[in-house]
C-alpha positions in Angstrom: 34.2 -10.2 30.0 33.1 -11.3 25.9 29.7 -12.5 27.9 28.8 -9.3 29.4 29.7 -7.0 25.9 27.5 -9.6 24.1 24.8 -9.2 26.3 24.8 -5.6 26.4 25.1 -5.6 22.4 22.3 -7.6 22.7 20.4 -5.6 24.4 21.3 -2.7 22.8 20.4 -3.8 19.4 17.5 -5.8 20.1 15.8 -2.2 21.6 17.0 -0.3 18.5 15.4 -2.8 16.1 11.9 -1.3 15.2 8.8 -3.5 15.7 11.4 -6.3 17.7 10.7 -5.3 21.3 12.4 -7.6 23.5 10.6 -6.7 26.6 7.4 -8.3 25.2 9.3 -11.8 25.7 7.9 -14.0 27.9 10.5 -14.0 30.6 9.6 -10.6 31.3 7.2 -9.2 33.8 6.5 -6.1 35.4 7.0 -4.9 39.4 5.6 -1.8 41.0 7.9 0.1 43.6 8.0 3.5 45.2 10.3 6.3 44.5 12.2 8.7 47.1 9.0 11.1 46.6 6.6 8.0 47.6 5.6 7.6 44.0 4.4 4.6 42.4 6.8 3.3 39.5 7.2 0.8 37.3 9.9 -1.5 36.7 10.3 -3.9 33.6 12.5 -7.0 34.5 14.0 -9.4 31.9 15.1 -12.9 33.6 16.4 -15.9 32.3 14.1 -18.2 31.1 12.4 -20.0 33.7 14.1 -18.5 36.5 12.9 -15.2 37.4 15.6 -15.0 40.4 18.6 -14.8 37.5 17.4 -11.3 36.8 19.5 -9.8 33.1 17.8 -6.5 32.7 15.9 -3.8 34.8 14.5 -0.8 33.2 13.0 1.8 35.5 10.4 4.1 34.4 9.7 7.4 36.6 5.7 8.3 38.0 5.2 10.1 34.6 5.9 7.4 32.5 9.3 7.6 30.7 12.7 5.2 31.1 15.3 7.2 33.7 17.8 4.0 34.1 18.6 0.5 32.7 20.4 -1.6 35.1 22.1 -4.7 33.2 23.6 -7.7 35.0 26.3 -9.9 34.3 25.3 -13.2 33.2 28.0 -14.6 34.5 27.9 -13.5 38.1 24.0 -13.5 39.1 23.2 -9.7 41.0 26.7 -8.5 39.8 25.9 -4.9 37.8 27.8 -5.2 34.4 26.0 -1.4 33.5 23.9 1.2 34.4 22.0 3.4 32.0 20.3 7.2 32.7 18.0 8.2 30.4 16.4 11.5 29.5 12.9 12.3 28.7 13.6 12.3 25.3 15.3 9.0 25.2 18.3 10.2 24.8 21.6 8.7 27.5 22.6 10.9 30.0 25.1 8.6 30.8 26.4 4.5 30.6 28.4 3.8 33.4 30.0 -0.2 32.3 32.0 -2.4 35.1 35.6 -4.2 34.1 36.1 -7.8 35.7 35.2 -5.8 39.1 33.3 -3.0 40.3 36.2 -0.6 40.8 37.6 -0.7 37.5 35.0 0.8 35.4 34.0 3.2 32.4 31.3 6.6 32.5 30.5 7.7 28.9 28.6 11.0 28.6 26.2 12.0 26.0 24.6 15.1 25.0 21.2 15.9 24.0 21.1 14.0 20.7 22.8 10.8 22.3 26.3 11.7 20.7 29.3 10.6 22.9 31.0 13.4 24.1 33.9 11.6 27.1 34.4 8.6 29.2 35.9 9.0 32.6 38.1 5.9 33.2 38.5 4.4 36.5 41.0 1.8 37.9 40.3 0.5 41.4 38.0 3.4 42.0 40.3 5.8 40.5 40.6 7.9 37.7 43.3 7.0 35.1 42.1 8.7 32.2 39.5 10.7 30.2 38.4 10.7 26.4 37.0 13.7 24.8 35.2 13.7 21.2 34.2 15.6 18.3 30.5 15.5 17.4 31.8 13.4 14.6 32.9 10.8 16.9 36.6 11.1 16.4 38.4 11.5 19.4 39.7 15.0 20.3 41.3 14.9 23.7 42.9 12.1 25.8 44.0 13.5 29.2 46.0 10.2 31.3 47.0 10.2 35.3 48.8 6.7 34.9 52.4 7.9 33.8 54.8 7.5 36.8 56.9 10.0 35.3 54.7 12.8 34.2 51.9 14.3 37.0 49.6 14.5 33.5 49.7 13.6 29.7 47.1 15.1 27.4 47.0 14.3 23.8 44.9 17.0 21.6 43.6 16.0 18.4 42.7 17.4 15.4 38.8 15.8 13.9 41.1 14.4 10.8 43.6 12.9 12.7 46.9 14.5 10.7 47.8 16.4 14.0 48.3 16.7 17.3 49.8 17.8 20.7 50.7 16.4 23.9 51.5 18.2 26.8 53.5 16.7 29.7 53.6 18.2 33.3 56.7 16.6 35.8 59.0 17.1 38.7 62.3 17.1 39.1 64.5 18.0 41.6 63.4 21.7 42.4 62.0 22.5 39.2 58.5 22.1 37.3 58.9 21.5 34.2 55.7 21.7 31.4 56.3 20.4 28.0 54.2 21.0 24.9 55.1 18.7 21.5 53.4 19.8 18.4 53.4 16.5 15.9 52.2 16.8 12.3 51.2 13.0 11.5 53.7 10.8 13.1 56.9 13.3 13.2 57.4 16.3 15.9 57.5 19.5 14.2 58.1 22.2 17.4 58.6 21.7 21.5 57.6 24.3 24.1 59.5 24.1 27.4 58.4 26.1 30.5 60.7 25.5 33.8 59.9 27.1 37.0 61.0 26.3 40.3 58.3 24.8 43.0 57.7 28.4 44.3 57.1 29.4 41.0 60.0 31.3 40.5 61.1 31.7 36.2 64.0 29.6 35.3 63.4 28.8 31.3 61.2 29.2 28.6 61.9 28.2 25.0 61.0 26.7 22.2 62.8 23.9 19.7 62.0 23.3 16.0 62.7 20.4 14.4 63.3 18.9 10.6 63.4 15.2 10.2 63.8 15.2 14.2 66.9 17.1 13.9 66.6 20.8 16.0 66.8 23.2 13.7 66.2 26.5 16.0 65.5 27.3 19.6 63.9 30.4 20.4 64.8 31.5 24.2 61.9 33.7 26.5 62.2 35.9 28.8 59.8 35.3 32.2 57.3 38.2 30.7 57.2 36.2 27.0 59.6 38.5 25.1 61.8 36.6 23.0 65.8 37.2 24.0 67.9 34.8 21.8 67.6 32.6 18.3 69.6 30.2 18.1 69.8 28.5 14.6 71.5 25.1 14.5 73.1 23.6 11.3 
């Protein structure tokens, strides 16, 4: 695992370096192949040195020139794919799709325009487990997870500066659905929203608890149309 991230930090630095190219190397060469359209395209491969059948890097190039994808292998396991790179015309990443200890646990980052992450889709035996959303300023705005063996969904909403957030919680139980939104101010939960219904979607509760110190300090009870019917203050 440490050798593949080096290699790919390698990689990645050594192209961002200006005037250090590391495809004019020596243990690089160039092959010719034939897109789905019949088109002539070129492929720059990067090898070990002094055996071109340990291939580290392919970067293919489309019939008008400019990089679409960047295969990299694991150095560790000759022909095994550690990531796979798509490329605009512009340069910038489309996506980078990078492989964990095998090729069913793996990560997909998306980028826009101006190659700034915007998610990862994470997979766990060829399944998704989780996704990450993100601000433009790189802090992380959304976590949405599938794993919890209690909960049908968790997702985590952030605020850019990090001194809020929500989760929301979806579960079974018995009969009922039950839908919980927590609002947290830094570390300490400030309100709860609870929505009950039963599987046919029939109203059983709606309400919502405000805390102090993690004491309740009120619960406001709904009606199924979203009129409020009771306060409850507690002391």
């Amino acid at each position: 695992m440490k050798r593949i991230i080096t290699l790919l930090l390698i990689v990645s630095v050594a192209f961002s370096l200006i005037g250090c190219n590391l495809f004019g190397a020596a243990n690089v060469y160039d092959r010719y192949e034939l897109d789905a359209e019949g088109n002539e395209i070129r492929v720059q491969v990067m090898h070990a040195p002094g055996n071109k059948s340990e291939i580290w890097v392919e970067r293919y190039h489309n019939k008008d020139g400019w990089l679409e994808r960047e295969i990299n292998y694991d150095t560790d396991a000759t022909g095994r794919i550690a990531s796979e790179i798509l490329f605009r015309e512009n340069g910038s990443r489309i996506t980078t799709k990078t492989y964990f200890n095998n090729m069913a646990e793996y990560s997909v980052e998306e980028f826009d325009e101006n190659d700034v992450l915007i998610s990862a889709h994470n997979y766990r035996n060829e399944r998704l487990v989780s996704i990450e959303e993100f601000y433009p300023s790189g802090a992380r705005y959304k976590l949405t997870d599938y794993t919890d063996d209690q909960a049908d969904v968790r997702i985590w909403t952030y605020s850019e500066n990090g001194d809020s957030y929500t989760l929301f919680s979806s579960w079974s139980e018995f009969e009922n659905l039950t839908e919980e939104l927590d609002f947290y101010v830094g570390n300490e939960r400030v309100k709860t929203e609870m929505k009950i219904t039963t599987r046919d979607g029939e109203f059983v509760a709606h309400y919502v608890d405000e805390y102090r110190n993690e004491q309740i300090v009120k619960t406001t009870h709904y009606d199924e149309d979203g009129n409020v019917y009771d306060v409850v203050e507690h002391h």
